[in-house]
N, C-alpha and C positions, 0 to 999 in steps of 0.2 A: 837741397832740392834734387840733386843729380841721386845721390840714394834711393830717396822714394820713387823715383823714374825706375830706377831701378828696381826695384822690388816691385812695384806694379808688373811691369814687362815681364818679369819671372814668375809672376802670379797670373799669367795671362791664361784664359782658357781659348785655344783653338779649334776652332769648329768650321767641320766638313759638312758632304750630303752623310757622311758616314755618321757621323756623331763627334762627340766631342774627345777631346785629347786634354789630358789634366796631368799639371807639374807642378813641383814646386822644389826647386833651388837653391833659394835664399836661407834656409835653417835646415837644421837639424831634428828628425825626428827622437822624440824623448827619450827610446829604450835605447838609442845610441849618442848618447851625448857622453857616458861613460862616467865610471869603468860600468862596463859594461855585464847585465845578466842575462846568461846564455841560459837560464831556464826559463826567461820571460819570453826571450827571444824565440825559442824552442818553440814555445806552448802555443807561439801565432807561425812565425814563417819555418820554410824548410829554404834552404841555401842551395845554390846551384850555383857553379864556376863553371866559367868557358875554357874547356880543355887547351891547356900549353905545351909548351916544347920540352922534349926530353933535350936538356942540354949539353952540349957539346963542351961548352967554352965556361968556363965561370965568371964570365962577364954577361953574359945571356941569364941570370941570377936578377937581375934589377928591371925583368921587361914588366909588361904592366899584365898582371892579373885582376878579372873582372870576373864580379860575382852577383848574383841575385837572391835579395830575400822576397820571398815569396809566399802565400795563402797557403796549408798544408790540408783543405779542406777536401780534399778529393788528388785520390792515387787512380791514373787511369792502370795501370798495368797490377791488378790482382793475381793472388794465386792460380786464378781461373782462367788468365788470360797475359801469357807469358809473352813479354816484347812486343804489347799490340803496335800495328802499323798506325803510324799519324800522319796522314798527308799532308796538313799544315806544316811541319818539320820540315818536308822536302827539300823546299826551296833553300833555307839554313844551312847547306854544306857549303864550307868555305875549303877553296886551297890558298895555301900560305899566300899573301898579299905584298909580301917586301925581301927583297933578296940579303936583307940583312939580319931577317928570324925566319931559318929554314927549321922546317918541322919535315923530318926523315921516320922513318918506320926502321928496325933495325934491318931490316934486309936493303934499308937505302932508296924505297921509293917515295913517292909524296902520301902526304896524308892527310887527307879529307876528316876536319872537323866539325859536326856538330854544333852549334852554338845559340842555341834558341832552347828555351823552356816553356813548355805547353800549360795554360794555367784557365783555367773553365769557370772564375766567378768575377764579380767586379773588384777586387779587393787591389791595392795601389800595390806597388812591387818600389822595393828600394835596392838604389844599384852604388857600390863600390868597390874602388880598387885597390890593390894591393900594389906594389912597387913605385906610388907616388906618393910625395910627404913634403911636409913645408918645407925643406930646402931643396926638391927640385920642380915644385910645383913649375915654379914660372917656365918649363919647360914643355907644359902639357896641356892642349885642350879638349874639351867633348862637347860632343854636341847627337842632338835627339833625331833619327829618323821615322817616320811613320810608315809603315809598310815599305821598307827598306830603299822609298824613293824621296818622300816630303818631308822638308825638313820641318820640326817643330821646333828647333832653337838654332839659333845659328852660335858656331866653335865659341866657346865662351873657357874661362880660365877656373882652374878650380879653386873655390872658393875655402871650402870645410874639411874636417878630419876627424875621426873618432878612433876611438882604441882599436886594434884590434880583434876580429873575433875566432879567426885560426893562427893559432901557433907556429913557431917553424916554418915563419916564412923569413928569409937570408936577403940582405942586400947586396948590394956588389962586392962588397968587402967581406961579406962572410957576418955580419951581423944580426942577429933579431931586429924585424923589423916591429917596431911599437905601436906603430898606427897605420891606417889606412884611409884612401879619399875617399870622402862621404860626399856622390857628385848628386844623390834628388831621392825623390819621390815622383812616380810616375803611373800614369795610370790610362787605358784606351778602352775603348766601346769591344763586343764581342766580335768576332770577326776580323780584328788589326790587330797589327804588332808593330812592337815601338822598337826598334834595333839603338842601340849606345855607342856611339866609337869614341874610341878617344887616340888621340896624336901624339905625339911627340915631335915639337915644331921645327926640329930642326932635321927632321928627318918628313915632310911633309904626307909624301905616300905611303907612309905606315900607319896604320891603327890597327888597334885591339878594341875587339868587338863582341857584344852580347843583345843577344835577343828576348824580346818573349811574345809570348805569340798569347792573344785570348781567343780563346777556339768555342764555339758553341756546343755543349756537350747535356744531353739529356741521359738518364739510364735507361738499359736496355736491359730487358729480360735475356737473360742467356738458359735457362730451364726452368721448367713448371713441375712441382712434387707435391703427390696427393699423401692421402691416408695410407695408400696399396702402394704407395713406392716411399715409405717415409725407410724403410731402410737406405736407400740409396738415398735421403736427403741428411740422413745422420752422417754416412760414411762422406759426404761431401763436403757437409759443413767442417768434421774433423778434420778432414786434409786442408781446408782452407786455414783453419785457424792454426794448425802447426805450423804454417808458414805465413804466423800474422807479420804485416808488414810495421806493428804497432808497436811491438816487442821486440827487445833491443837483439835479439839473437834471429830475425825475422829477416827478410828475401832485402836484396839491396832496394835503391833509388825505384828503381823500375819495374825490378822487379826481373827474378830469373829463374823462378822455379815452373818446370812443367808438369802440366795437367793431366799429361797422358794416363797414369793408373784410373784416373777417374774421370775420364773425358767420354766412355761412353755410357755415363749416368746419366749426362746432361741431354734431354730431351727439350723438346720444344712443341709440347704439345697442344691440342688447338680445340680440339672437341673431347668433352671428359660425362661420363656417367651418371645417374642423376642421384647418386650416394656419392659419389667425387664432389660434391660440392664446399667442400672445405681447401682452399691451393696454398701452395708457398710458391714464389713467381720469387727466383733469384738470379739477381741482377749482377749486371757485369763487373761494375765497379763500385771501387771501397770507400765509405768515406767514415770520418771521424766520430760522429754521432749517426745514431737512425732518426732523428729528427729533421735532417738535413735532406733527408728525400721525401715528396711530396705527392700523393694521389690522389688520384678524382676516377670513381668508378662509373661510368653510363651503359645505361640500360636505355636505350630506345631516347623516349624525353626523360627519362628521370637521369639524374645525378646525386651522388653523394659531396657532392661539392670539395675544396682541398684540403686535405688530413696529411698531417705531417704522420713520418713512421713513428710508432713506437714498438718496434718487437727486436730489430735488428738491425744493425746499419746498410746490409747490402739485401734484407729481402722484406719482401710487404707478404703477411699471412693473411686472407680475407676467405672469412669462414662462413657458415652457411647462406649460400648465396642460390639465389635463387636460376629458375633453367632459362635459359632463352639465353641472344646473345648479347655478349658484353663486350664494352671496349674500357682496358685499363690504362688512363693515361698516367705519364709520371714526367716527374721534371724535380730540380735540385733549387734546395730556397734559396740559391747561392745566383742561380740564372735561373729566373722566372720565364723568361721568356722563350726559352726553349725545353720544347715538349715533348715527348717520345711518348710511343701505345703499344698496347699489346691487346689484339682483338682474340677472342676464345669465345665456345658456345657450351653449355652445358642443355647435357640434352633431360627430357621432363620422365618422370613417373609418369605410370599410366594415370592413375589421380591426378595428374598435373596436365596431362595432354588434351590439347585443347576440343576432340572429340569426345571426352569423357566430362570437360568443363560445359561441353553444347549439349551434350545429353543431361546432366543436370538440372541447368540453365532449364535447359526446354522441359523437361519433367517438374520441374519448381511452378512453370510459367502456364502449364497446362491443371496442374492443382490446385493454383492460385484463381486461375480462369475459370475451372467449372465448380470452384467455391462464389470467385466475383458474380458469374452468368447466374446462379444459384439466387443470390441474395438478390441481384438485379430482376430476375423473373418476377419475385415475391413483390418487390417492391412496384417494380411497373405494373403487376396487376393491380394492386393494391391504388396505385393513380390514376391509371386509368376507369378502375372503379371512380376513385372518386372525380376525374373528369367529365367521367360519362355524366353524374349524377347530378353536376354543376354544371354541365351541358343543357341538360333537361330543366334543370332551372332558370335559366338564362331563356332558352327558347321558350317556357312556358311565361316569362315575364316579361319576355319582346311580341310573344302574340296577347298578355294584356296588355301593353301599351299601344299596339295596333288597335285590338280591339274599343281602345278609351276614342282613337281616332276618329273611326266612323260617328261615332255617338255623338261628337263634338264638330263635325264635319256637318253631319245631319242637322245638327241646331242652328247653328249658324246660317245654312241653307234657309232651313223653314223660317227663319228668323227675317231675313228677306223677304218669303214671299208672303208672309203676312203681312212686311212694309208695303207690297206692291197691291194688295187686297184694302187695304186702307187706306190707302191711296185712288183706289176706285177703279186701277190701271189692270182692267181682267186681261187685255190683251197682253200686256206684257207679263200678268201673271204666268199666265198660259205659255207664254214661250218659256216664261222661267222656267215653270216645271217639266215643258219639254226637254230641254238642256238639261234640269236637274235627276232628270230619271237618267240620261245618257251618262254623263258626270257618275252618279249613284251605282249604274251598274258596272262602269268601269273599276270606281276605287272599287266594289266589294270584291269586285275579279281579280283586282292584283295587288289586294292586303292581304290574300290566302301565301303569298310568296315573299319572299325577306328582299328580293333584291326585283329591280325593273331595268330597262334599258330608257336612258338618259331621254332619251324622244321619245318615250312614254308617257317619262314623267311630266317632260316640258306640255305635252298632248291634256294632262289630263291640269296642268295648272292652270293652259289656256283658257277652258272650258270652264274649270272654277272663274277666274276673272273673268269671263265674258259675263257670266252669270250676277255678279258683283257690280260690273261696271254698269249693267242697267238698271240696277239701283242705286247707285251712287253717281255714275257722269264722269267719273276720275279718267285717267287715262294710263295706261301699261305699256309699258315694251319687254319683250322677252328675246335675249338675243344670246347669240352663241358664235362662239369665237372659230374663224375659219381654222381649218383642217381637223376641225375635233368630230371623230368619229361616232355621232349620236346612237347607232343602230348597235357601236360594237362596246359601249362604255355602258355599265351599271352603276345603279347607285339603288340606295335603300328605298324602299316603296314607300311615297308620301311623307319624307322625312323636311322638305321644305316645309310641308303644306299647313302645319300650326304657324310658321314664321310669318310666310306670308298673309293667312289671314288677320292674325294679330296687325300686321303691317296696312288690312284694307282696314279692321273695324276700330282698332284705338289711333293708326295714324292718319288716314286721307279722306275718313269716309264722310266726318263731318267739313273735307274742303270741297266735296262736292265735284263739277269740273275743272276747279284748280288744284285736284290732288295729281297727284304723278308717282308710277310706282317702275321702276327698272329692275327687272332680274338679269344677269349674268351670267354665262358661263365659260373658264375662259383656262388656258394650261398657264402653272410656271414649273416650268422642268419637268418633274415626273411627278407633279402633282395638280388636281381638279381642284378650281377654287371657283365657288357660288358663290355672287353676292345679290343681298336683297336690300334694296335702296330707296325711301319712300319720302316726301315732304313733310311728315307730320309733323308737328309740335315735340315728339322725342318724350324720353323718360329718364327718369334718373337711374341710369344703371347701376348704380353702387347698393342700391334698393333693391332687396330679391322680391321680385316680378310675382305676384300673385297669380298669373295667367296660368291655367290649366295646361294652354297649347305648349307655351314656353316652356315649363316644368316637364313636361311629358316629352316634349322631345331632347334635353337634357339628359333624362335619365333614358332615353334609347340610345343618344349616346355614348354613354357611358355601356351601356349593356353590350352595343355592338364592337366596341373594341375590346370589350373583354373576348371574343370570338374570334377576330380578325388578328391575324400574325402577318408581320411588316407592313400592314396598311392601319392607317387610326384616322380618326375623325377631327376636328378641333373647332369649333363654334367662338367667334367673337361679333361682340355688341360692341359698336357706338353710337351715342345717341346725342342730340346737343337741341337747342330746340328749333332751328330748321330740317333736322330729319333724324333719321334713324337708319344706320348701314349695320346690316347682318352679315359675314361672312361664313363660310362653310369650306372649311381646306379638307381634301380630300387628302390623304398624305400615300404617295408612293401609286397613287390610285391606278399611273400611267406605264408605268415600269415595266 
């Protein structure tokens, strides 16, 4: 039980606002359990030791050497950029920490070490040391700092060992040493660094210590070379690659060769010609494949979304590209999260410029236009022809169904006053026809016009029902809905007046004084609604209506909406056999 506590605990992830911190302690990773292959090991890390003391004493031969294997994916110091400065480092200078390992310079003063490695992706780092071995282990502990103040493991005793992997390293006695302590695997978010001391317990303020720092590191264009400068992008790339760092006869760790014969090739230019539309944008630093750096080209909203390299490992070629400007971002598939740009404008052809695009445009849109106006002339005449013509027919078929009006108006009239002739009733004849000539001369005076004014109308149905009620005894109301403006509202000349009659002769006429007829007029919203409302006995509406009046005013409605734009007509029949309600919706009539 106490085991697996143990190795839970050492498999523990600690986690900050920063992110998290990953170890592991307990085992050995695979390419070092041994004997060990230093071309496997090659092919992933590069090794890095925290510089030691030139020795005095050859007992100072057994102090503890620390080493780091690490990511080999990215070399910040290229030919192009000899001993860059890394501020992250800064803090990493140590002076000697214990009066018992003095580190002297030969002229005798102290000397400031180094002791951190700069490493720019997530990849875990493995840390061991040299001059500790199972028969002095029990002498020594380490333990994990996080940004060289929090602890992530408290001093624990070293556990592992594996072969090791440089030669010619001497114990106290002058011996080959065989092995080395295999103290973890370790690993920190971008931006921390995980420092390792380790002790010797019986000396407690001593340790040997190593760093590594994860830095956020995007590429950066260091020059832009076109077509007109590809001399100077030949002569550059040669001197970079003479001194690849790839190649076993190539610039050390860091890198120490300088730039100066060709340092003033390297431009940085911003705005290029609109035949430069082809660049090579090379970048600061080296890494191992061109796949490993990543871009995304934007134009305004467009983007070419992220394209790993395929040309070269430190430069992105992007060839005919269009004018305007551009912003090249880049970033390494190694740290996604950090992005670096390089904004430039490529200026346009005259064909490209955007005055010569407008005069185009507008020359396109102006040929298009008096071709469009061309065929639209042809045709609108051509509609208006034929509107006119169906104009003319409609009005020549709304003044026959006027015309059917009077005729039918008229019968119905005389129809009456021969009831009142034989009837023997001369005086009331005589008034009839008094009334019926006044009645007469008004419809023939306002069927010459398509439209009347509403108290016209209602004036001249009066006079009709007056005329009716004294042969028949029924009784009327005609009423009108307050605030409706009778003098200033039109409606169609004598368009009730088949309804209503139908309404005195097939429904009240045979009730005598117990018929009853109500006309209407009354707003809902922006619309006139007529109703005509009678006692009769009713008909079967489902039954098309043989009436002359009914039919005839049907198809004037139909005729008049074909004339009328956003105004329309709509006629509904109910009938049941206590009466008969006519409605008339005026649509939009008020608006």
């Amino acid at each position: 039980m106490k085991q697996v506590f143990h190795t839970l605990l050492f498999l523990l992830v600690y986690v900050t606002g920063q992110g998290q911190v990953e170890y592991q302690t307990d085992s050995i990773h695979p390419l070092f359990r041994g004997p060990l292959d230093g071309e496997k090991i090659r092919a992933i890390y590069d090794t890095y030791e925290a510089p030691r003391p030139s020795p005095r004493k050859k007992s100072s031969y057994n102090e503890v050497i620390l080493s780091i294997f690490h990511s080999r994916k990215l070399y910040t110091q290229t030919a192009l950029n000899n001993k860059e400065h890394i501020p992250e480092l800064d803090s990493f200078t140590y002076k000697p920490i214990s009066r018992a390992v003095v580190y002297e310079s030969a002229g005798g003063s102290t000397i400031y070490n180094k002791k951190a490695v700069p490493l720019f992706d997530s990849s875990s780092i493995i840390v061991t040391a040299y001059g500790i071995n199972p028969q002095n282990k029990s002498l020594y502990q380490f333990r994990v700092l996080r940004n060289r103040t929090t602890p992530v493991t408290d001093w624990q005793a070293i556990q592992h060992f594996c072969p090791v992997y440089t030669y010619f390293r001497k114990d106290a006695a002058g011996k080959d040493q065989t092995v080395m302590a295999y103290l973890g695997e370790f690993n920190a978010p971008i931006g921390n660094s995980l420092t390792i001391e380790v002790r010797n317990i019986q000396i407690p303020d001593t340790a040997s210590t190593i760093s590594a720092v994860w830095i956020k590191r995007a590429p950066a264009v260091i020059s832009v070379f076109t077509a007109n400068t590809m001399q100077s992008f030949i002569t550059v790339n040669k001197y970079q690659w003479k001194h690849d760092f790839f190649k076993p006869d190539g610039a050390t760790y860091y890198g120490n060769t300088e730039m100066k014969p060709v340092k003033n090739l390297l431009l940085l230019q911003k705005r290029f010609e609109s035949t430069e539309n082809s660049l090579f944008f090379y970048l600061r630093d080296k890494v191992t494949t061109a796949d490993q750096v990543e871009y995304n080209l934007v134009r305004g909203t467009d983007s070419s979304g992220w394209i790993a390299g395929n040309f070269d490992p430190n430069i992105i070629w992007l060839k005919d590209l269009p004018p305007g400007d551009h912003n090249l971002l880049l970033r390494y598939a190694f740290q996604r999260q950090t992005i670096g740009s390089y904004s430039f404008h490529i200026l346009a052809a005259w064909y490209q410029t955007t005055w010569f695009k407008v005069l185009l445009v507008v020359g396109s849109i102006l040929a298009l236009c008096s071709l469009w106006l061309l065929l639209k002339t042809r045709r609108q005449s051509e509609r208006l022809k034929a509107q006119h013509t169906q104009k003319q027919l409609i009005q020549a078929e709304l003044k026959s169904i006027r015309s059917q009006f009077n005729p039918h108006f008229v019968f119905n009239s005389l129809s009456s006053i021969q009831g009142l002739i034989t009837k023997n009733d001369m005086e009331g004849a005589n008034q009839y026809l008094t009334d019926f000539s006044t009645l007469l001369r008004d419809s023939l005076k306002e069927s010459q016009r398509d439209f009347t004014s509403l108290s016209k109308e209602i004036e001249m149905l009066d006079h009709y029902l007056k005329l009716e009620q004294l042969r028949f005894g029924f009784t009327y109301h005609i009423e009108t809905a307050p605030g409706l403006n009778k003098e200033a509202i039109e409606v169609p000349v004598l368009l009730l007046q088949p309804i209503i009659e139908n309404a005195v002769k097939h429904g009240i006429s045979n009730q005598y004084e117990k018929g009853l007829l109500d006309i209407g007029f009354t707003q809902s919203g922006v619309d006139l609604v007529a109703t005509v409302r009678d006692n009769g006995p009713g008909f079967d509406t489902a039954i098309s209506a043989s009436g002359l009046g009914l039919k005839l005013t049907r198809d004037r409605i139909a005729l008049l909406n074909q004339t009328m734009t956003g105004q329309s007509i709509h006629l509904d029949i109910d009938s049941t056999t206590t009466g008969t309600t006519v409605i008339f919706s005026f649509k939009n009539w008020l608006a």
